[in-house]
C-alpha positions, 0 to 999 in steps of 0.5 A, spaced: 357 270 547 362 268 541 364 275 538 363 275 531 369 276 525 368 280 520 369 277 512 374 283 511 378 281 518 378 274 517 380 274 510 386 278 512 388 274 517 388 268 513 393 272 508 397 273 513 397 267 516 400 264 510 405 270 508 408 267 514 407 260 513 411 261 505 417 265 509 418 260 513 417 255 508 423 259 505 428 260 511 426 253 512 432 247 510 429 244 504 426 236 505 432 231 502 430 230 496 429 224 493 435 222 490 433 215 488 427 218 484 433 223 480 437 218 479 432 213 475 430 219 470 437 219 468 443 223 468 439 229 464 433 229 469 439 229 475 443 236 471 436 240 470 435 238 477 441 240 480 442 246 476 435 249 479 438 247 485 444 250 485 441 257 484 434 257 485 435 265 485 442 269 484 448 269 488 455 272 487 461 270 492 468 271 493 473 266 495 481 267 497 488 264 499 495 267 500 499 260 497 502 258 504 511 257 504 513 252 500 508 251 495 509 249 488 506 255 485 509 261 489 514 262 483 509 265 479 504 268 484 502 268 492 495 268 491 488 266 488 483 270 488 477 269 484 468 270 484 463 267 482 457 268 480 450 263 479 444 265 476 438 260 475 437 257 468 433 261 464 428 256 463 426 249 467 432 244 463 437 248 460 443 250 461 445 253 468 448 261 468 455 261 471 460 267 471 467 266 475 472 271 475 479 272 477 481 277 482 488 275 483 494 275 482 494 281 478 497 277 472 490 274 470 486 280 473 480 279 469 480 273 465 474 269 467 469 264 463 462 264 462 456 260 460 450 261 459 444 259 453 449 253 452 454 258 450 460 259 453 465 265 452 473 266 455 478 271 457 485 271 458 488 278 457 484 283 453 482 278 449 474 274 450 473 269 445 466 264 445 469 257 445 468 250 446 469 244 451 475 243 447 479 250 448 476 250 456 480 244 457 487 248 456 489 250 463 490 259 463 497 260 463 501 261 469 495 260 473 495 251 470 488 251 472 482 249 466 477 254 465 472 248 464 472 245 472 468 250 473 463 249 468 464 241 466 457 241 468 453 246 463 456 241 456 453 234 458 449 234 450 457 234 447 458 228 451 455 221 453 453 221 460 453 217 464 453 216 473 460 213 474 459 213 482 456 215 488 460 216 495 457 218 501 452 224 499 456 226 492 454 222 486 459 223 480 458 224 473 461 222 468 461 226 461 465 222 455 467 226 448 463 224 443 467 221 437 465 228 432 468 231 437 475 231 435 482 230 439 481 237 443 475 235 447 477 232 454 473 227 459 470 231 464 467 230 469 461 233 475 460 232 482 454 234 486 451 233 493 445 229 492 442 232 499 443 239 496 444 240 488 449 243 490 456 242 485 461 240 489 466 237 483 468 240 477 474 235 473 478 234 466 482 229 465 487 227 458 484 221 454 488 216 459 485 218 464 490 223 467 487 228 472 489 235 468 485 240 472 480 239 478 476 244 483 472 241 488 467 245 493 466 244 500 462 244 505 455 247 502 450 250 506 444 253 505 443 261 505 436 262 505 434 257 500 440 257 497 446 252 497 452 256 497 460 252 499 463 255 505 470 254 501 473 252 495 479 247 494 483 248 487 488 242 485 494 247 482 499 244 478 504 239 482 500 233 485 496 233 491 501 237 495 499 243 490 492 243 492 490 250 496 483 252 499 480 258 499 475 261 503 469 264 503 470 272 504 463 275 502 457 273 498 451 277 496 444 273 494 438 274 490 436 281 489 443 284 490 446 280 485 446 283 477 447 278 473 450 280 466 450 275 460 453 275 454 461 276 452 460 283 455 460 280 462 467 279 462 469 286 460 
């Protein structure tokens, strides 16, 4: 005789089988996105999508490296330390919520940037500032790293866009000042990886096109749902042969991470 199920019993096992099914959905690599279907709506729907992408939930890591001998900048310090923070937008489209913060050397302990609601917010030293495309371009004192390679990214609608190229998995954006935008404003540029949405390019270049300042991160994977670099490659002053990269030293996700915005993050 077939046993008989009862309704309560049925419907709790299909409740279950699906909460089993949404958390592999979500341990699961995502599917790769259809990039080709990104790009034909234009550089607007490639940013929405990748700042969605690059934090769909809070994530917070540190990333470190002693300067290794002989290095340019071992004058001024021996070390770099810096963390940063991603949270999603606060609605679908705008712009992304990002918060990084030097942990050393000591000199700049504390400075950071931060973007969010298309604002954006500075410190160096004790003093926090809200700023503007043009002031982030101007590298940190001693430090000769442009705060907006972090966020190049979150000021595309002072710019005019465009995608410059694709190399392999990264497509490249290109943001142009626009005329009113006045002499200060530098060409920036944006890298992400079209698999992931994940930035892997952060760039400011002088209107000759001069690289000033340039950051890129390595190797994302996915942790959970989301994709976080293994390392970070930062372009210090001097050359190629200025570069250092610094490694992955911790990172929290999700519910502990506590995202502050405003001006008041930075204190």
């Amino acid at each position: 005789m077939r046993a008989v199920v009862s309704r309560p019993r049925r419907t709790l096992a299909i409740l279950a089988g699906l909460l089993t099914l949404v958390a592999a959905a979500q341990a699961a690599p995502p599917k790769y996105r259809d990039w080709l279907d990104l790009r034909r709506g234009g550089v607007q729907t490639v940013l929405a999508d990748a700042r969605q992408q690059s934090a769909p939930q809070p994530w917070q890591a540190t990333y470190g490296a002693k300067l290794p001998a002989g290095h340019p900048a071992l004058s001024q310090f021996a070390s770099l330390k810096l963390t940063i923070t991603r949270a999603p937008p606060l609605s679908l489209g705008q712009p992304g919520r990002t918060l990084v913060r030097i942990e050393e050397p000591e000199f700049a302990k504390g400075w950071g940037v931060l973007v969010e609601g298309g604002k954006a917010w500075l410190r160096t030293g004790d003093k926090i500032e809200e700023v503007g495309p043009g002031r982030l371009s101007q590298p940190w004192p001693k430090l000769g790293i442009a705060p907006v390679v972090f966020v190049a990214s979150e000021f595309s609608a002072q710019f005019e866009s465009s995608i410059e190229g694709e190399f392999g998995d990264t497509a490249v954006l290109r943001f142009k000042p626009r005329y009113e935008a006045g002499p200060d404003v530098m060409p920036l540029k944006a890298g992400l990886s079209k698999r992931y949405g994940a930035w892997v390019l952060g760039e400011v270049d002088d209107r000759k096109g001069k690289q000033l300042s340039r950051i890129e991160w390595l190797e994302p994977k996915l942790m959970g749902a989301v994709p976080v670099p293994e390392a970070l490659r930062v372009h210090l002053p001097g050359g190629d042969a200025a570069a250092v990269t610094l490694e992955r030293l911790d990172l929290k996700v999700g519910e502990q991470v506590r995202w502050t915005g405003g001006a008041k993050a930075l204190k």
